[in-house]
C-alpha positions as CSV (number, residue, x, y, z in Angstrom):
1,X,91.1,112.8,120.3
2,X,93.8,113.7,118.2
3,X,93.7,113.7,114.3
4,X,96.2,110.8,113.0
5,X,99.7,111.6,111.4
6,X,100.2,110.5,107.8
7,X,103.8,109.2,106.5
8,X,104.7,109.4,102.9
9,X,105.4,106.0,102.3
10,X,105.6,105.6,98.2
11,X,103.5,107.3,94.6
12,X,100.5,104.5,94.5
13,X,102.3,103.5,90.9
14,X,105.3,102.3,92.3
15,X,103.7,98.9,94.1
16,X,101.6,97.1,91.6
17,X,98.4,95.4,92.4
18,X,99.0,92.1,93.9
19,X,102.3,93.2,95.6
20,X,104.0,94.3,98.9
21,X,106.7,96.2,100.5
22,X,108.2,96.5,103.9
23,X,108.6,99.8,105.1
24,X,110.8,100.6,108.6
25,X,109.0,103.9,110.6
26,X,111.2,103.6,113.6
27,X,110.4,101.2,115.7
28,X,107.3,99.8,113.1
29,X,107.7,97.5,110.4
30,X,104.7,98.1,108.5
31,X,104.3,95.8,105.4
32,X,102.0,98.3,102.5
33,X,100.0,95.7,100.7
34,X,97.9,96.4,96.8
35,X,95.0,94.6,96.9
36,X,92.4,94.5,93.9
37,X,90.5,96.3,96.9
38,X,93.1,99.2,97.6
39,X,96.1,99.5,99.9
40,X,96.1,98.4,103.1
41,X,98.9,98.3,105.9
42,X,99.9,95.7,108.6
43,X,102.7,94.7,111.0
44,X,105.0,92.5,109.1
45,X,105.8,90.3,112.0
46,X,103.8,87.2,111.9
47,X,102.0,86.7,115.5
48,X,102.6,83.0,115.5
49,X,106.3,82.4,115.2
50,X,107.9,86.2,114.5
51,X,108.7,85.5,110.7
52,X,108.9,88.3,108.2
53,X,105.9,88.6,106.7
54,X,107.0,90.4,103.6
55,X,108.7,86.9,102.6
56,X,105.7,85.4,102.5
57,X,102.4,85.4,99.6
58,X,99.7,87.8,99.2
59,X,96.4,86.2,97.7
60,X,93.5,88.4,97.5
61,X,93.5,90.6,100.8
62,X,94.8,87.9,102.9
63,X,99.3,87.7,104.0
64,X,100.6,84.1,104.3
65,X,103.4,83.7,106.2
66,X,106.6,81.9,104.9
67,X,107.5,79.9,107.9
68,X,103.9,78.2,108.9
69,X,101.5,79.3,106.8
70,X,99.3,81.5,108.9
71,X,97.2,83.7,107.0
72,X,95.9,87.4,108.4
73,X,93.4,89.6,106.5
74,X,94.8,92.7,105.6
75,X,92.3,94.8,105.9
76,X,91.8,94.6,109.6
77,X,95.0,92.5,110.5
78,X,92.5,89.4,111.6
79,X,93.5,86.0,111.6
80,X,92.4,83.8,108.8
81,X,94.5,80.6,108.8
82,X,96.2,78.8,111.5
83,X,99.0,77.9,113.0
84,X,98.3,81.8,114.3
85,X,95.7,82.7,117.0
86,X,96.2,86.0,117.8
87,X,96.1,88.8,115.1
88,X,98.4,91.5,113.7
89,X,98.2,95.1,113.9
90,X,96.5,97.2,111.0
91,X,97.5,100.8,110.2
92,X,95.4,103.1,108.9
93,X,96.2,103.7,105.1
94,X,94.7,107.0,102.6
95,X,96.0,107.5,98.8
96,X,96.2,111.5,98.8
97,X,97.1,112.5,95.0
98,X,98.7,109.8,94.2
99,X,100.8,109.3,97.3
100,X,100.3,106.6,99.6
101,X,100.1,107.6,103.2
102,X,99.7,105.3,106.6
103,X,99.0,106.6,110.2
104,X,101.1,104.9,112.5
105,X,99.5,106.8,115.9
């Protein structure tokens, strides 16, 4: 197996704990998210009903989406509230001097 490819995606100082930002890699939309926990990455296309989910609230390590309120974990991209049944994709995410970095392979 093949070791995973790292994207610079911002300096870990630029997105606050608490916050999140959209990034487009191509043909991913990967929302970065600060926890109290670390960073973690996600799709930021809710499952349920295709809203954006970088319009909707971070609390704690869980996304809610604007539109319905589904909830994923972003840690592992689980679901954690309903209307949503199926989960979201998690990248993997490392802080490297500073710099935050997500796999997208």
């Amino acid at each position: 197996m093949s070791q995973p490819r790292y994207q610079l995606l911002l300096q870990a100082e630029e997105l606050p704990v608490g916050r999140t930002r959209c990034f487009d890699l191509g043909e991913h939309q990967v929302l970065l998210c600060h926890t109290k926990e670390g960073f973690f990455a996600v799709h930021n296309i809710c499952s349920h009903a295709y809203a954006r989910l970088d319009e909707g609230r971070l609390r704690g390590t869980r996304v809610i989406c604007p539109l319905h309120g589904a909830s994923f974990d972003v840690r592992d991209g689980s679901v954690k509230g309903p209307p949503a049944y199926e989960g979201i994709r998690s990248y993997p995410v490392r802080v490297t001097d500073g710099r935050v970095e997500v796999a997208l392979d």
